[in-house]
C-alpha positions as CSV (number, residue, x, y, z in Angstrom):
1,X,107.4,93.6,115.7
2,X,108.1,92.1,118.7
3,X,105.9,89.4,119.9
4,X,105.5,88.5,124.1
5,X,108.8,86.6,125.2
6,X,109.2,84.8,121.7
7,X,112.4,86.0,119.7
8,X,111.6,89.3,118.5
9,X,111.0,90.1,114.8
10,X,113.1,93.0,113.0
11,X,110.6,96.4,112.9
12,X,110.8,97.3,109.2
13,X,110.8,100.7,108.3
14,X,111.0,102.0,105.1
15,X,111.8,105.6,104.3
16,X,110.9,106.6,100.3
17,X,114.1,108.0,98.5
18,X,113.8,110.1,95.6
19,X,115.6,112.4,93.3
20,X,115.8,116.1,94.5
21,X,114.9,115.6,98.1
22,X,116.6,116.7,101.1
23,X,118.8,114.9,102.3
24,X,118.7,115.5,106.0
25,X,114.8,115.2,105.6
26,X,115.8,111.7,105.5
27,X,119.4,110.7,107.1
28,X,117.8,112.8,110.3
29,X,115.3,110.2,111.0
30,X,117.6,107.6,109.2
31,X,120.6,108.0,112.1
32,X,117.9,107.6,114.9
33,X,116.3,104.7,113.5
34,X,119.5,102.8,112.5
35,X,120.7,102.9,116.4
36,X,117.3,101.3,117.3
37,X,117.3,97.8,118.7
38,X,115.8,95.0,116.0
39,X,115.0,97.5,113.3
40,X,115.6,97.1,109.6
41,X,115.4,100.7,107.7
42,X,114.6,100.5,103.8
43,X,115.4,103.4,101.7
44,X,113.2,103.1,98.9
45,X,112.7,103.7,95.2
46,X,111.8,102.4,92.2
47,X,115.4,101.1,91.3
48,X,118.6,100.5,93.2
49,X,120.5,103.2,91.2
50,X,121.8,106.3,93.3
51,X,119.6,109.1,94.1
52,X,120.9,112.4,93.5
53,X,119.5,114.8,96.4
54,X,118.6,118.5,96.2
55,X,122.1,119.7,97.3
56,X,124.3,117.0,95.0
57,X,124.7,114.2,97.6
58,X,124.1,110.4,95.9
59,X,122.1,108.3,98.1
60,X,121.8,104.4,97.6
61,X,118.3,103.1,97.6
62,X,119.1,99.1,99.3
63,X,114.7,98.4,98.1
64,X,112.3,99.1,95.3
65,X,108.8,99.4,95.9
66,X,108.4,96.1,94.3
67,X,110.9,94.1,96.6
68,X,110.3,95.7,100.1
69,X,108.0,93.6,101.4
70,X,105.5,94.5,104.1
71,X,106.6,96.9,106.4
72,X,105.6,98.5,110.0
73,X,106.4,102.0,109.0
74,X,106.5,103.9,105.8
75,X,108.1,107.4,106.2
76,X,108.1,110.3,103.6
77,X,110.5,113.0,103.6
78,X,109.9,116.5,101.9
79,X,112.4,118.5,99.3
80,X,111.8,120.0,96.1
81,X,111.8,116.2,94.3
82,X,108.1,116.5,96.2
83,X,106.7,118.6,93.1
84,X,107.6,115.5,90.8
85,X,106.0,113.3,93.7
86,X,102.6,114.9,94.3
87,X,102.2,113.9,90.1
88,X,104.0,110.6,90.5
89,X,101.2,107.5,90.4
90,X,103.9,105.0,90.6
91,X,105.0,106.5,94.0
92,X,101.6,107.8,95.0
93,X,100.0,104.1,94.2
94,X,103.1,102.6,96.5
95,X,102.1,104.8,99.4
96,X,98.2,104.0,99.2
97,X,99.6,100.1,98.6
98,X,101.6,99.7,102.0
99,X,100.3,102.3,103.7
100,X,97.1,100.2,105.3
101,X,99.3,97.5,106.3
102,X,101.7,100.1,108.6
103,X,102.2,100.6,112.2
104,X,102.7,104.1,111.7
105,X,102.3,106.1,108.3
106,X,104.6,109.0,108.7
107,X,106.6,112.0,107.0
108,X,109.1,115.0,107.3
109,X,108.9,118.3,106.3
110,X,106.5,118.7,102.8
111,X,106.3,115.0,102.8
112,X,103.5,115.3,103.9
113,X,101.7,117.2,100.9
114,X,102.6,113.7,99.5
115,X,101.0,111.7,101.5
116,X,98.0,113.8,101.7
117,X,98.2,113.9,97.6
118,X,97.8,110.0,98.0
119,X,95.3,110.7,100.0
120,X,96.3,109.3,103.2
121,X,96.4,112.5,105.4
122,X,92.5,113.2,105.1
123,X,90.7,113.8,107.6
124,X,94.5,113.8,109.8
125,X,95.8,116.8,111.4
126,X,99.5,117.2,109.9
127,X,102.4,119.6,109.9
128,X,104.5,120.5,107.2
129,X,107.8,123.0,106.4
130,X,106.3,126.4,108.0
131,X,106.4,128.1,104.2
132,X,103.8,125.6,102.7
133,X,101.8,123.7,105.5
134,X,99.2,126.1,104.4
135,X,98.4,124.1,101.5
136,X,97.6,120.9,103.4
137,X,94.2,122.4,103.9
138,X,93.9,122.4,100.2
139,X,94.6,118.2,100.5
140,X,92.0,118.0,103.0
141,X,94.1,117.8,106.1
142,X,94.4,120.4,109.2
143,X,97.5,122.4,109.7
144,X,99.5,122.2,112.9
145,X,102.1,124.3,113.3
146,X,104.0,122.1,115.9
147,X,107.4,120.4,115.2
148,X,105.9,116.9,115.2
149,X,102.0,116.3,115.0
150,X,100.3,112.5,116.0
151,X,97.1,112.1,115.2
152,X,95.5,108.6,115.6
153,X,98.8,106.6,113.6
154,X,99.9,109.4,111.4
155,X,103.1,111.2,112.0
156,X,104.3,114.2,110.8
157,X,107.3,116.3,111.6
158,X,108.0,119.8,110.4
159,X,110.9,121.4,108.5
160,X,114.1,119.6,107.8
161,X,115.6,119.5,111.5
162,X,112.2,118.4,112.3
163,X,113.5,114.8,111.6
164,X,115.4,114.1,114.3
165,X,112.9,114.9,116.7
166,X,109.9,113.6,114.6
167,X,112.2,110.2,114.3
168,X,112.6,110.2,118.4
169,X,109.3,110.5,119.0
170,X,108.4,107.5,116.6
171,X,111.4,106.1,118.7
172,X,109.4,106.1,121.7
173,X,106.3,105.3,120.1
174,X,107.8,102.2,118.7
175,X,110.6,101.2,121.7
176,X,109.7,103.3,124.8
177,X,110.9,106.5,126.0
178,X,114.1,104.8,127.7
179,X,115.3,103.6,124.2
180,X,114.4,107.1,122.9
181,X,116.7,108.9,125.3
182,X,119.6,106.7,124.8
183,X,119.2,107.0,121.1
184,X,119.6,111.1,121.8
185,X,122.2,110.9,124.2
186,X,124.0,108.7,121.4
187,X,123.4,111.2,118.9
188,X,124.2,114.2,121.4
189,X,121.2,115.6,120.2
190,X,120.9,118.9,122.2
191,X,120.6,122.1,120.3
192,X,121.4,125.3,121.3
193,X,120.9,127.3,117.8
194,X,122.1,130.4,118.0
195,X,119.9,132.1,116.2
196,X,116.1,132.2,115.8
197,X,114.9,129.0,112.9
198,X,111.2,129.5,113.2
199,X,109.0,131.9,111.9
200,X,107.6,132.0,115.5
201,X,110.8,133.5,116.8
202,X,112.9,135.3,113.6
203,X,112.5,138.8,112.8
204,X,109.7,139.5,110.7
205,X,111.9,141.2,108.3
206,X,113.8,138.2,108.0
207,X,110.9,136.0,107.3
208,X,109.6,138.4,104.7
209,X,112.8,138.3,102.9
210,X,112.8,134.3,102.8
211,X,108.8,134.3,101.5
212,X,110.0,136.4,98.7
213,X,113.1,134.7,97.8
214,X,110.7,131.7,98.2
215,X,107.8,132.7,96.1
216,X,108.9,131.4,92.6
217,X,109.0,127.9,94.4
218,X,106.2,128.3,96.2
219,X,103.7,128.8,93.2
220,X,105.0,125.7,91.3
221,X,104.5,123.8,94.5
222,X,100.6,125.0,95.1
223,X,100.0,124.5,91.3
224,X,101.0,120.6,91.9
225,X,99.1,120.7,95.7
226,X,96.2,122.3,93.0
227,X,96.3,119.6,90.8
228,X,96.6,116.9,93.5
229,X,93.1,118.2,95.1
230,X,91.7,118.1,92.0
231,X,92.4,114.4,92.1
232,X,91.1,113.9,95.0
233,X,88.1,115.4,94.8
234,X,87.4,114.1,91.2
């Protein structure tokens, strides 16, 4: 972090990579963060061999969780690969590990049923992808339905497309909002979606069709939310 008029020091952030997540979970907030002055972004896992994502694309972790080092941020992103996660003590233990030391303690879309499995959302209000930020109150955490929730140094943005305006917000958290809007003018970053992406604004037809095509999913993710509370409260 920067420190008064002395040179400043690279902001590390490091965003956890692992199989069967979704990918623009990750290169949303990834792209922002890369354009951001004196910043150092980590993908992390436990070894430096690719990372397949949820949709095929190989990703290159460039640190373990053994080589990272301290960092100012740790960000989480969401995908089905979260299932594994919420049962994962290696990852779970990393989190709870570097977490204290962080700035900001952060995730994307249903990363943030993993950091609230590690229990580091408790107590937080959080958001998560709109069809399972219900079970954060199982994790001890208060839903939000907003695209990105702060409270106190946690983090959270919603579904997928979230990222990118979660990873602006921690832009001008971390850099001002001058640096922020730069960053977005960079990107171009001003949608105009042509149809509705929230369950807010879509048909309800529509978002009954996508909870039922859903469902299956949904069931093995509260079964691993279940067992993560029962962790927690053991």
């Amino acid at each position: 972090m920067a420190q008064g008029n002395t040179v400043p020091e690279k902001t590390r952030i490091g965003l956890v990579l692992f199989p069967e997540l979704t990918q623009l979970d990750l290169t949303g907030p990834a792209e922002v963060f890369y354009r951001l002055p004196d910043t150092e972004v980590l993908l992390l896992w436990k070894t430096l061999d690719p990372v397949t994502s949820d949709r095929g694309m190989s990703i290159l972790p460039t640190a373990t969780f053994e080589t990272c080092g301290k960092l100012d941020m740790i960000c989480v992103p969401g995908g089905p690969g979260q299932i594994a996660l919420m049962d994962d003590e290696e990852t779970l233990d990393f989190l709870r590990r570097v977490a204290p030391g962080c700035q900001l303690v952060t995730s994307v879309c249903t990363g943030s049923l993993v950091l609230a499995a590690a229990g580091l959302l408790t107590g937080y209000r959080a958001t998560s992808h709109w069809s399972s930020i219900d079970q954060l109150a199982l994790l001890g955490v208060e839903p939000v339905s907003e695209r990105v929730v702060r409270d106190r140094n946690r983090i959270t943005g919603a579904g997928v497309t979230s990222g990118i305006d979660f990873a602006l917000a921690v832009a001008a958290e971390l850099h001002g909002p001058e640096i922020a809007q730069g960053v977005q003018l960079q990107m171009e970053y001003d949608p105009e979606p042509p149809f509705a992406g929230s369950p807010r604004t879509a048909s309800p037809d529509l978002v009954r069709d996508a909870r039922a095509k859903l469902a299956p999913f949904l069931a093995r993710r509260r079964a691993a939310t279940e067992r993560a509370a029962g962790r927690l409260s053991g």
